[in-house]
C-alpha positions in Angstrom: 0.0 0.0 0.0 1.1 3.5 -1.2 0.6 5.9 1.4 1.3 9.6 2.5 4.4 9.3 3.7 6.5 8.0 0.7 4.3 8.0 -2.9 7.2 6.3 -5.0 7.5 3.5 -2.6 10.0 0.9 -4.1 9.5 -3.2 -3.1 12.4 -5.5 -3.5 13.2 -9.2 -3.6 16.6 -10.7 -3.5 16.0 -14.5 -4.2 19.4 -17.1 -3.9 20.2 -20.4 -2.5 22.8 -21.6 -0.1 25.7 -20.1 -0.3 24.8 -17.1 -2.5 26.0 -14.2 -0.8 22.3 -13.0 0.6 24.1 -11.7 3.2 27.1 -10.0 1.4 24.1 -8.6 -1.0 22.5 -7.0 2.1 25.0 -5.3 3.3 26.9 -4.2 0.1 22.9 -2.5 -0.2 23.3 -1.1 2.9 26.8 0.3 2.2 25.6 2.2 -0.8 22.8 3.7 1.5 25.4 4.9 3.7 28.1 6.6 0.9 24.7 8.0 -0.2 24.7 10.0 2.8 22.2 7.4 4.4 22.5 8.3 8.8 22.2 4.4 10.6 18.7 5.7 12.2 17.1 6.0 8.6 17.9 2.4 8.4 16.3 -0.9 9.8 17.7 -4.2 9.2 15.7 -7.4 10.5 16.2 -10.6 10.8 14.3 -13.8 11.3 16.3 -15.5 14.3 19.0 -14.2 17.1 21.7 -16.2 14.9 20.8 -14.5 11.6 21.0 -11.2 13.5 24.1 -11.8 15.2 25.7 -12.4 11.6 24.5 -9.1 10.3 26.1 -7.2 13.7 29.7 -9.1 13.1 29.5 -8.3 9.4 28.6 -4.8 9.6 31.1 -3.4 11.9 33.7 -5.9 10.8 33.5 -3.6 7.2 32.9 -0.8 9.0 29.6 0.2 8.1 28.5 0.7 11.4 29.8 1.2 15.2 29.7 -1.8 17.5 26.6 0.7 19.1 24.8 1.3 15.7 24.8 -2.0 15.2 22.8 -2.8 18.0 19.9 -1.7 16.0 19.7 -4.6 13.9 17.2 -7.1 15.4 15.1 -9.7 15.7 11.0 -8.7 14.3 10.4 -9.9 18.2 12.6 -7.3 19.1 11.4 -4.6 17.4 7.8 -5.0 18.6 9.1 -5.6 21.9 10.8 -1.8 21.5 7.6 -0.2 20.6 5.5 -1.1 23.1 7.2 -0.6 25.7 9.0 -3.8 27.0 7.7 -5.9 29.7 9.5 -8.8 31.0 9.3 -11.9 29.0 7.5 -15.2 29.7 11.0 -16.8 30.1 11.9 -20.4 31.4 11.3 -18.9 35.0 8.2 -18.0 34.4 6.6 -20.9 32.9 8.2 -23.2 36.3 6.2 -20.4 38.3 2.9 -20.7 36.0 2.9 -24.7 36.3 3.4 -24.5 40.0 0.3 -22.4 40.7 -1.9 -23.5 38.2 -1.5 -27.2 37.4 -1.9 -28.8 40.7 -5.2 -28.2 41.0 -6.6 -31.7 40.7 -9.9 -30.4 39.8 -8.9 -29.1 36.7 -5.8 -30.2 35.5 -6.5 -34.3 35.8 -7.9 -33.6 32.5 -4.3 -33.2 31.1 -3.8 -37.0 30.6 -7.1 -38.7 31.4 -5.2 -40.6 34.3 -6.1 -41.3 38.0 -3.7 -40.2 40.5 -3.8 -41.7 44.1 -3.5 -37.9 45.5 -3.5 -34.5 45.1 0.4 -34.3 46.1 1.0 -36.7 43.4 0.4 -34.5 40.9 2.0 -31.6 42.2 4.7 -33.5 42.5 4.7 -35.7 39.3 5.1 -33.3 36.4 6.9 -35.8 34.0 8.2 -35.3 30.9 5.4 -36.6 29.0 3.3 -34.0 31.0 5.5 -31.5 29.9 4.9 -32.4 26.0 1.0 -31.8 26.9 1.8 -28.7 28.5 3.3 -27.8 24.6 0.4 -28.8 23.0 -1.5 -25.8 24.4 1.0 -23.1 23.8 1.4 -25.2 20.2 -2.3 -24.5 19.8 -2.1 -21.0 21.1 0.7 -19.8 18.8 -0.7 -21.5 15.4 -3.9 -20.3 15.7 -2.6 -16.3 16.5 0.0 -16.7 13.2 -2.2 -17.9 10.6 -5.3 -15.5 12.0 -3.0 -12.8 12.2 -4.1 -9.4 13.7 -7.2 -7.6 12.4 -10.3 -6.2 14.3 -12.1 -5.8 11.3 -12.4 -9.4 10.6 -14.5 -12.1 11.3 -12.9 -13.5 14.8 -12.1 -9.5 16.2 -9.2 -8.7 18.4 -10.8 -12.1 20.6 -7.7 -14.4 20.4 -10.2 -16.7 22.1 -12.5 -16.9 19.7 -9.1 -17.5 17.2 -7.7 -20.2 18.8 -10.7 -22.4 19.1 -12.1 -22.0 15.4 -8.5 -23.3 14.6 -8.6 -26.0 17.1 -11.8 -27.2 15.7 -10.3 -27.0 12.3 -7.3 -28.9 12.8 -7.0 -32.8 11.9 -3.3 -32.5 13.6 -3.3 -35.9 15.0 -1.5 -34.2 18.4 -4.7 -32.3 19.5 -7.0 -35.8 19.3 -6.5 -36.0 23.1 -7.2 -31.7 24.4 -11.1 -30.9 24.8 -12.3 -27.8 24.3 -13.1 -27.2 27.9 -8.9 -27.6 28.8 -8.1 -25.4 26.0 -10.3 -22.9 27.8 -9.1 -23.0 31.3 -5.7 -23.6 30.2 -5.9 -19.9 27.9 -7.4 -17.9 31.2 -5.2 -19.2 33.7 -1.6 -18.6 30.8 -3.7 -14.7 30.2 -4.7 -14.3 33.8 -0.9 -15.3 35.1 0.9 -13.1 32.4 -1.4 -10.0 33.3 -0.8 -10.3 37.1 3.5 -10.4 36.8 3.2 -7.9 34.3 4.9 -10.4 31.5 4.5 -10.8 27.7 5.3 -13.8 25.6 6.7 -13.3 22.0 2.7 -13.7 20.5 1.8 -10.6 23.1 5.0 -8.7 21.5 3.6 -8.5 17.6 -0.2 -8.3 18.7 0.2 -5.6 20.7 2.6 -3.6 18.0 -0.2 -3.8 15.6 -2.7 -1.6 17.7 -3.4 1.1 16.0 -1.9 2.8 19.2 1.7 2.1 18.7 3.8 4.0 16.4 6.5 3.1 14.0 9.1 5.2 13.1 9.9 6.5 9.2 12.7 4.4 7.8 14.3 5.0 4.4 15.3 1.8 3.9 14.3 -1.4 5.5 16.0 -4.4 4.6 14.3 -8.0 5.7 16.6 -11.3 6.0 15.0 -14.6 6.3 11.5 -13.5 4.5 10.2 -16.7 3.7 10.2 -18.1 7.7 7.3 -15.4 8.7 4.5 -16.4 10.0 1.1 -14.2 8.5 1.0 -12.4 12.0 4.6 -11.3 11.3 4.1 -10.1 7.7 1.0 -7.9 9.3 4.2 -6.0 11.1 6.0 -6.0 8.7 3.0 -4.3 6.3 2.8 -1.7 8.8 6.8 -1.1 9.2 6.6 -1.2 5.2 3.7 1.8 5.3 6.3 4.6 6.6 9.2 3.3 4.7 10.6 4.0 0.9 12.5 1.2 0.4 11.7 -2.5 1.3 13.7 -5.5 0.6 12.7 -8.5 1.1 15.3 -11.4 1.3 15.3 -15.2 1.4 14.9 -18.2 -0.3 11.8 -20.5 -0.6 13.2 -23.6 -0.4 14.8 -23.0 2.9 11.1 -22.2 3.8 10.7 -24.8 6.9 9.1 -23.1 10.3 5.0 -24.1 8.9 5.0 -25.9 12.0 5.0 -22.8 13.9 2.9 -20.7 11.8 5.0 -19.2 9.0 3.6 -18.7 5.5 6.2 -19.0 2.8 3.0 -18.0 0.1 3.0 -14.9 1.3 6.8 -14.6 0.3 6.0 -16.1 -2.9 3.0 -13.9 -3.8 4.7 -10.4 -2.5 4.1 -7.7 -4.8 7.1 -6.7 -6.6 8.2 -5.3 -10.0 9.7 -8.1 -12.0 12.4 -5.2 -12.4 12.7 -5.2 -9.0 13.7 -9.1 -8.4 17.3 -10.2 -7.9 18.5 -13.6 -8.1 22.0 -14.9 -6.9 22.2 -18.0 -9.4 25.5 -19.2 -8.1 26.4 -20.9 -4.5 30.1 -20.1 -3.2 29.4 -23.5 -0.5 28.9 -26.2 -2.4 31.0 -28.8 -4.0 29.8 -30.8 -7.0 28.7 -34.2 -5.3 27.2 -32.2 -2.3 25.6 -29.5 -4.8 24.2 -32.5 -7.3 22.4 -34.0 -4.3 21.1 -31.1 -3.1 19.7 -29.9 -6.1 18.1 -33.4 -6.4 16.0 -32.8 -3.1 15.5 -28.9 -4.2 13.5 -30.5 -7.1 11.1 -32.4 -5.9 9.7 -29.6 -4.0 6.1 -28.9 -5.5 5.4 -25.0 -4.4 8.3 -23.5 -5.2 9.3 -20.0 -7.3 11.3 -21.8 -9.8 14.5 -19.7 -8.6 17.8 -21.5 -10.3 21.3 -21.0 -8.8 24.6 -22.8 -10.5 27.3 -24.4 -8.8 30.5 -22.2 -8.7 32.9 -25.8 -9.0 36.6 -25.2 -6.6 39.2 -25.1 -10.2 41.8 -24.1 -7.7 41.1 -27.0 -5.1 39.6 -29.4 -7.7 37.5 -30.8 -4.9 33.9 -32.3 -5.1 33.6 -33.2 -1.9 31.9 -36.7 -0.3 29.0 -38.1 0.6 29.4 -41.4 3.3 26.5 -43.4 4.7 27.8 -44.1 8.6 26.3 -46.3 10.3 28.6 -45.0 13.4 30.0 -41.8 14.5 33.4 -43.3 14.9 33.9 -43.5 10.9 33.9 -39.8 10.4 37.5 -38.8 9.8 39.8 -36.2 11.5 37.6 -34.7 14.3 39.3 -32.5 16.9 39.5 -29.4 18.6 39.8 -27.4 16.1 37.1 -29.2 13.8 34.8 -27.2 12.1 31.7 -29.6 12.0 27.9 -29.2 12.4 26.2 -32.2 13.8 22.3 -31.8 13.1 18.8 -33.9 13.0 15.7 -33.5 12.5 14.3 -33.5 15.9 16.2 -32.5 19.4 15.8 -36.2 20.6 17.9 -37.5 17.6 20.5 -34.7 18.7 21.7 -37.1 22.0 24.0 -39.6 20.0 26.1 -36.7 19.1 26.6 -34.9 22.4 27.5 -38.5 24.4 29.7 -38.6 20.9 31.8 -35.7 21.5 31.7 -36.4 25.4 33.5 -39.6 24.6 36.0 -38.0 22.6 36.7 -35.4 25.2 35.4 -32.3 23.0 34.1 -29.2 23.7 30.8 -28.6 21.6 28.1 -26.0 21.1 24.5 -26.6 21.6 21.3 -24.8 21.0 19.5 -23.5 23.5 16.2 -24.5 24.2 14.6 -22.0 26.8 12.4 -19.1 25.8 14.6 -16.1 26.9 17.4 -18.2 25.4 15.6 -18.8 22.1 18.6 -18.9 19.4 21.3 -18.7 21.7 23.8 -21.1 21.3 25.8 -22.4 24.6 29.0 -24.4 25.6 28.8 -28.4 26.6 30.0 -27.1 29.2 28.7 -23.7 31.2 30.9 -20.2 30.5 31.6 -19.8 34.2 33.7 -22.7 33.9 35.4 -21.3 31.5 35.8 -18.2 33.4 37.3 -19.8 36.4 39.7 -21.3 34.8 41.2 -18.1 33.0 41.0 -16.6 36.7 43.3 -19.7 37.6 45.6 -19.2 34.8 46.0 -15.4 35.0 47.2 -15.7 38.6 49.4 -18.5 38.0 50.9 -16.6 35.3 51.9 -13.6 37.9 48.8 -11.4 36.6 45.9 -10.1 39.0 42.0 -10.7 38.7 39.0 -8.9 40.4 38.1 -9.7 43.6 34.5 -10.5 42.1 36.0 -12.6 39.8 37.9 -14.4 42.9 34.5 -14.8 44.8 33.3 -16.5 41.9 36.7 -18.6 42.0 35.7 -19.3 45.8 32.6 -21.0 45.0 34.4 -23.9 42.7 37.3 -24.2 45.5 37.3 -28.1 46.7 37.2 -28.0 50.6 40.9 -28.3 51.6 42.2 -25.4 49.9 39.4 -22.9 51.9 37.3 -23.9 54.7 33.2 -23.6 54.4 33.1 -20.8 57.2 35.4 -18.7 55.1 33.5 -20.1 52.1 30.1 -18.9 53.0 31.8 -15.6 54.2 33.6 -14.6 51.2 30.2 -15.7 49.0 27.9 -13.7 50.9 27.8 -10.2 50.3 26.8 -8.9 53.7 30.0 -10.4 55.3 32.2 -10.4 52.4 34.9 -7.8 52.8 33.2 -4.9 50.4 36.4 -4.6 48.7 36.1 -7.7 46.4 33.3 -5.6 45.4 34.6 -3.1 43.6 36.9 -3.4 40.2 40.0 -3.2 42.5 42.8 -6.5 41.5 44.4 -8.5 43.4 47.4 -10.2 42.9 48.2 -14.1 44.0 50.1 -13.3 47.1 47.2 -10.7 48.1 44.5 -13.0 48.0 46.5 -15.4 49.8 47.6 -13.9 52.6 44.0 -11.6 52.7 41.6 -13.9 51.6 41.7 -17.4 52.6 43.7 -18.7 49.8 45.6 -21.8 50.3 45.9 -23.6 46.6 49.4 -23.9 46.2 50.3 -21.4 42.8 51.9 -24.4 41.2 48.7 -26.5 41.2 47.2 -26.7 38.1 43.5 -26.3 37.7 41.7 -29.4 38.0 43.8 -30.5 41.0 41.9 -26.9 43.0 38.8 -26.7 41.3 35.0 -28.6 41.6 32.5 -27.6 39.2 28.8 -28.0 40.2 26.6 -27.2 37.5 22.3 -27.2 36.9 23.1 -29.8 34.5 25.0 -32.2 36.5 23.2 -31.7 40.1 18.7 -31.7 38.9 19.1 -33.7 35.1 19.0 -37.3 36.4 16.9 -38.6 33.1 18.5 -40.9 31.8 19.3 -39.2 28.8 21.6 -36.6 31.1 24.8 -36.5 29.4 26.6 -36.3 32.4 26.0 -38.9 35.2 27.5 -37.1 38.0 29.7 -34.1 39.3 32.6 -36.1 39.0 32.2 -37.1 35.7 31.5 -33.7 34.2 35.1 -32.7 35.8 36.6 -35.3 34.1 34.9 -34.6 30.6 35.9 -30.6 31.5 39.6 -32.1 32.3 40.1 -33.9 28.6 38.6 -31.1 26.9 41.2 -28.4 28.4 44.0 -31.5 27.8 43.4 -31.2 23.9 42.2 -27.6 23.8 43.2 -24.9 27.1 41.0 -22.3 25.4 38.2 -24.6 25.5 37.2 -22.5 22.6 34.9 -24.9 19.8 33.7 -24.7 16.0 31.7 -28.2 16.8 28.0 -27.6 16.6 25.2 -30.3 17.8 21.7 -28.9 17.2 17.9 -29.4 15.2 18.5 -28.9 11.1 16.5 -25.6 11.9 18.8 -24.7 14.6 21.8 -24.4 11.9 19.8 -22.2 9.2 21.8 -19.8 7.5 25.2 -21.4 9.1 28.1 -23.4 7.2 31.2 -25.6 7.9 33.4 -27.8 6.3 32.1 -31.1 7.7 28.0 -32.1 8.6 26.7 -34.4 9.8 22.9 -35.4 9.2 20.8 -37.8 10.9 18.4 -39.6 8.2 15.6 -40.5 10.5 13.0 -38.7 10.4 11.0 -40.0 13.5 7.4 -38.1 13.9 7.4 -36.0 10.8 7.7 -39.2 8.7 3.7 -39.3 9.5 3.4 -35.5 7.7 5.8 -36.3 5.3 3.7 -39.7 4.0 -0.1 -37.6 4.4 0.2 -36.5 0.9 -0.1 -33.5 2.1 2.0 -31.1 -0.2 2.5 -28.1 2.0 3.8 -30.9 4.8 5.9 -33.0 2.0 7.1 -29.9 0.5 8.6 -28.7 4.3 9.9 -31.8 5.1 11.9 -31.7 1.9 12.7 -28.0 2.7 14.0 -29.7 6.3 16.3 -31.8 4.3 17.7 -29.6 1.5 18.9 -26.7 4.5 20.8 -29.7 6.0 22.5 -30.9 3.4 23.4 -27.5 2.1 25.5 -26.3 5.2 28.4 -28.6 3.9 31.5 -26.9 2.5 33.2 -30.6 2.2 32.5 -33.3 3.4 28.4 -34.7 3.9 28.0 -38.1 6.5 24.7 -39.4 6.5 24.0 -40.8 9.8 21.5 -44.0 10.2 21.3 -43.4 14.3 21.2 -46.9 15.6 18.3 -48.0 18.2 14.2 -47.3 18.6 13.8 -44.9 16.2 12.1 -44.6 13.0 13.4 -45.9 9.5 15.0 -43.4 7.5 13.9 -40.6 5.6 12.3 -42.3 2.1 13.5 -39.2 -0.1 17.3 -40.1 1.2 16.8 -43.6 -0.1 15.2 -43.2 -2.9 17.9 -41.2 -4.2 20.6 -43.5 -3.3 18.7 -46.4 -4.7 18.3 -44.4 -7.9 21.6 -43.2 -8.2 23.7 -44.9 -11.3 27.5 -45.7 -10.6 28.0 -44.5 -14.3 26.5 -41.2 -13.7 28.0 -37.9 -12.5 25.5 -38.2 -9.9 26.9 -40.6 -7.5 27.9 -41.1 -3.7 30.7 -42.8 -2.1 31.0 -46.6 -1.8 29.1 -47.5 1.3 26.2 -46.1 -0.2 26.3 -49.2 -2.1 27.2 -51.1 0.3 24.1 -50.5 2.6 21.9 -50.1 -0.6 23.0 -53.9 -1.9 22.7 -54.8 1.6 19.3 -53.7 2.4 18.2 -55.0 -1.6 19.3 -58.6 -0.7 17.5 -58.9 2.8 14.0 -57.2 0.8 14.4 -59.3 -2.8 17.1 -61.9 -2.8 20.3 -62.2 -4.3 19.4 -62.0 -8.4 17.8 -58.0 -7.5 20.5 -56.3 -5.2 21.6 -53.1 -6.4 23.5 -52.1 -9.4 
């Protein structure tokens, strides 16, 4: 819409697969603003998820473009919203413990949750399992789908009532999850999540874009207003972007279809597709700077059996000065990947966060340091250590003061609380970790130097002791996960995994990812791995539903295309589901005389899996 503010409005698309330069595009746009005399607060530059954003701060003040401050403006849609109305704390991790506690122990109402009979009323306050925990997601699952695909408007048929939204979804939906929630627990589980949020004053990240589309709020007048990601919003997130668009000249709108794969949580890649734009006005990036030949081949194979796609072609740019074409492997182990160590660069994704659990006990075993993805709400797209950063802190404390240097005396309270008992006794302990008997001077920025803390503060490691001889980590981790899927099965033995890690690599620094296929979006390295089962989504993928095939295709291709080198398709041993069909269809159509072709123990499992099915006289050839 054309409005009063800017009557030559100009709409953009920049369209380009994996490894296109999307990025590099966006900010060489951006950089042409700025010699154009362009100021930073003219400009807004979103992105879909924290990890995409953090990208665009890095890139932007690494060319200069912007300070390190200016580019705090670049943000998240969440963000933004979050901005204009005004904050309010978030419905975090926190919050939701408090919200079960007060609400779902009432054994009046929330028995309903899994039509079971408990022996008492403590019982169920008590007994909030894990399946529990998945019903619990069912309603906020309901909750957020219904508000992304109704979107915002009061003039239509459901009103500002999110209500009245969620259960005319609910009673559309034939999602096989909901069979089990009644209307009546949808209900009271709505009022008591609205109720709870209004009395602590707290938002969650639906409140944050609803309540920036009142007609109340305000957005500022941007020049130019560049959008990464495009194809991952949801409708309700396209409504703020509409309104953003209203008071801004130029829009561009950047992303790929065929990495289109959040329509589980509401996003509408057809509203990407379908964006009015000049067909002047569309760029395409037809060559990927990732991919190797075999890696690219396969990839494109998957691309192309996506139905609803914009028919967007991109070109392999081959290595001519490495003259690699990288590999494909079918593992049936972890142990046959090649050459992983500290300094790895290797993404290790699956489909679902349950299929995640071989890797970490993986890199555990091999004593190295990995990066996981987050899964709390005020943590959403964060990435963290196998291992916690205070750790990592105390350690460098260590070393500093070994190494004659002086630390804080905050940073040695925080030392104090990892000290094992015979190197400081618990009465000092307690004092030095309590502020109101602390001596206030470890308070303040002031350093001190070994010798000070020594003879001042209770110190008695011996300087010459190395780390792990002084030092007992405790972590949230360690002490309440006692599933047995915890990685770690005590304190002792996450201080022995800590130990081998610092052995191989004293920076404890890491390139080794383990996280969901959607976790990794938008990120690259020179090794991946890729679980190929598929578990749940199998189900959507085999519905015939083409929306649901066509994502879990989308799933696929973004996993396949982070690889720079070297592609291992993992079959994860144990109770989960066979493997991905599309992965085996293309193996099992896959010539040894064509270009198209993987590496030997493709074959191997393929012939394999042909002789247990027809015989001997129709393996594989």
């Amino acid at each position: 819409m054309i409005d009063k503010y800017y009557p030559y409005q100009q709409r953009y698309k920049i369209l380009g697969g994996p490894g296109c330069g999307k990025t590099t595009k966006i900010l060489n746009i951006l950089s042409n603003y700025i010699k154009g005399g362009l100021k930073p607060n003219q400009a807004l530059l979103i992105g879909f998820a924290r990890a995409t954003v953090k990208t665009l701060q890095d890139r932007v003040v690494e060319q200069k473009l912007l300070t390190e401050k200016e580019a705090e403006s670049i943000t998240t849609i969440h963000k933004f919203c979050k901005d204009k109305i005004g904050g309010g704390d978030v419905f975090n991790t926190d919050a939701k413990k408090s919200f079960k506690k007060k609400y779902m122990t009432d054994p009046d109402k929330w028995i309903m949750l899994d039509d079971e009979k408990y022996d008492s009323e403590d019982e169920i306050a008590a007994l909030w399992s894990e399946n529990q925990d998945k019903k619990l997601y069912i309603y906020y699952d309901i909750i957020n789908k219904a508000l992304h695909e109704y979107g915002y408007d009061k003039n239509k048929k459901y009103g500002k009532d999110e209500l009245d939204k969620i259960l005319n979804w609910f009673g559309e939906s034939e999602n096989h999850k909901y069979k089990n929630v009644h209307t009546e627990q949808l209900i009271y589980f709505y009022n008591c999540l609205k109720n709870f949020k209004s009395q602590n004053g707290m938002i969650d990240f639906d409140d944050m874009l609803i309540k920036a589309l009142y007609p109340t709020v305000e957005f500022p007048k941007y020049e130019v207003v560049l959008v990464d990601e495009a194809q991952d919003l949801s409708k309700l997130e396209w409504e703020v972007i509409s309104k953003i668009a209203r008071k801004t000249r130029d829009l561009y709108l950047v992303g790929d279809d065929d990495q289109a794969i959040y329509g589980w949580k509401g996003s509408n890649v057809r509203i990407f597709q379908k964006w009015p734009c000049r067909k002047e006005n569309v760029t395409r990036l037809e060559k990927t700077h990732r991919l190797p030949g075999k890696i690219y081949d396969f990839a494109i194979s998957i691309r192309d059996q996506i139905k609803t796609r914009l028919g967007n072609e991109f070109f392999c740019k081959k290595r001519i000065e490495t003259g690699e074409e990288g590999t494909i492997d079918y593992i049936y182990g972890l142990d046959e990947i090649e050459d992983i160590g500290p300094e790895s660069e290797v993404i290790f994704c699956a489909r679902a966060n349950s299929l995640c659990r071989p890797y970490a006990f993986f890199l555990k075993h091999k004593g190295l340091a990995f990066l996981e993805k987050s899964q709390s709400l005020d943590d959403r797209g964060k990435f963290k250590s196998s291992f916690p950063d205070n750790c990592r802190n105390v350690i460098e404390y260590w070393n500093t003061l070994q190494e004659g240097g002086s630390i804080k005396g905050i940073h040695y309270i925080n030392m104090v609380k990892n000290i094992k008992k015979e190197f400081i006794s618990d009465r000092k302990k307690t004092a030095l970790t309590t502020k109101d008997t602390a001596p206030p001077e470890l308070y303040t920025d002031e350093l001190f130097s070994y010798e000070e803390l020594k003879e001042k503060f209770h110190l008695n490691c011996p300087k010459e002791k190395i780390w792990h001889e002084i030092f007992w980590f405790d972590t949230k981790r360690v002490v309440s996960d006692k599933k047995p899927k915890a990685l770690f099965e005590d304190r002792a033995d996450f201080n022995d995994y800590l130990k081998r890690c610092w052995e191989k690599n004293p920076t404890l620094r890491t390139k080794i990812i383990v996280s969901t296929i959607h976790g990794v979006k938008g990120m690259e390295a020179d090794k991946v791995v890729m679980g190929v089962e598929w578990g749940f989504s199998l189900d959507a993928y085999m519905l015939g539903d083409d929306r649901k095939e066509d994502e879990e295709l989308r799933v696929c291709y973004v996993g396949v295309t982070r690889c720079k080198n070297n592609l291992y398709l993992f079959e994860i041993p144990g109770e989960y589901k066979k493997p991905f069909p599309l992965l085996q269809n293309y193996i099992k159509s896959t010539k040894k005389d064509k270009l198209l072709r993987v590496d030997n123990n493709f074959y191997k499992f393929i012939e394999k899996m042909e002789r247990e099915v027809y015989g001997e006289e129709n393996k594989y050839e």
